[in-house]
C-alpha positions in Angstrom: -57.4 26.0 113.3 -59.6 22.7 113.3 -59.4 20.0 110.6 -62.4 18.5 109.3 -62.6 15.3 107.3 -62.9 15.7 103.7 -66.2 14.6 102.0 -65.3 12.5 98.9 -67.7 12.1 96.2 -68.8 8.5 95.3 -68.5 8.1 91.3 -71.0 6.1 89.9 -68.5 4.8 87.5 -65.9 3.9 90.7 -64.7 -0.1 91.0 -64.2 0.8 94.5 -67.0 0.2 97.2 -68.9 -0.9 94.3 -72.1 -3.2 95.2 -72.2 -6.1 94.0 -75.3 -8.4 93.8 -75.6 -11.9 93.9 -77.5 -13.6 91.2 -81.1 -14.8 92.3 -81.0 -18.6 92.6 -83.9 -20.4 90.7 -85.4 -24.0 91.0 -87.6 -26.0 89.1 -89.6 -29.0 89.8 -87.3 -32.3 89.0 -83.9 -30.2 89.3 -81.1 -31.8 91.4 -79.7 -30.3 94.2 -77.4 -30.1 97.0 -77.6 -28.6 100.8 -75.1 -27.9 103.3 -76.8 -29.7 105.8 -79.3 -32.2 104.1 -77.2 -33.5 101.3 -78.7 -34.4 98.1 -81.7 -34.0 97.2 -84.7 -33.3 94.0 -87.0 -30.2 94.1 -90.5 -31.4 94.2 -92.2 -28.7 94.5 -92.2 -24.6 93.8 -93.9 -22.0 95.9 -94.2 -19.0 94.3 -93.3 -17.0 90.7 -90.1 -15.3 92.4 -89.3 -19.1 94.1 -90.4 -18.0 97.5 -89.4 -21.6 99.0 -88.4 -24.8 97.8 -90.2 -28.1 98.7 -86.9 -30.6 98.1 -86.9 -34.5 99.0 -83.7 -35.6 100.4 -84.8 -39.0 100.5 -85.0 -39.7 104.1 -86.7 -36.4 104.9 -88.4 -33.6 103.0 -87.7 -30.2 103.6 -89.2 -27.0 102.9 -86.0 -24.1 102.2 -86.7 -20.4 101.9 -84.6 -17.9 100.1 -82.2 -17.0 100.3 -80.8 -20.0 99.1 -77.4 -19.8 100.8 -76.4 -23.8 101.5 -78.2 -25.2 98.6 -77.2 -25.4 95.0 -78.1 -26.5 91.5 -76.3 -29.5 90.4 
């Protein structure tokens, strides 16, 4: 007698396992923003409709940051 693993079905209703996505991050020229690394900073340009990249000064520097958008956020 072998034992084979039982095949669950995956609801579509099901909490469990469920995928979640993370809302899409979107900038605009003049917002105000802050990075991980950089610090603060204003979006001074846009490339893109879907916000491909993000032209941001920081002041000192000016930095071009691609999505996704991990250590930067809206303030």
């Amino acid at each position: 007698m072998t034992k084979s693993a039982a095949v669950r079905r995956v609801l579509p209703t099901s909490p469990f396992k469920a995928r979640i996505e993370a809302p899409r991050k979107h900038f605009a020229v003049g917002d105000r923003v802050t990075h991980d690394q950089y610090g603060l900073g204003r979006a001074i340009g846009v490339e893109g409709d879907s916000d491909i990249a993000v032209l941001v000064d920081f002041g000192s520097r000016r930095e071009r940051i691609t999505q996704p958008y991990a250590a930067m956020f809206k303030l």
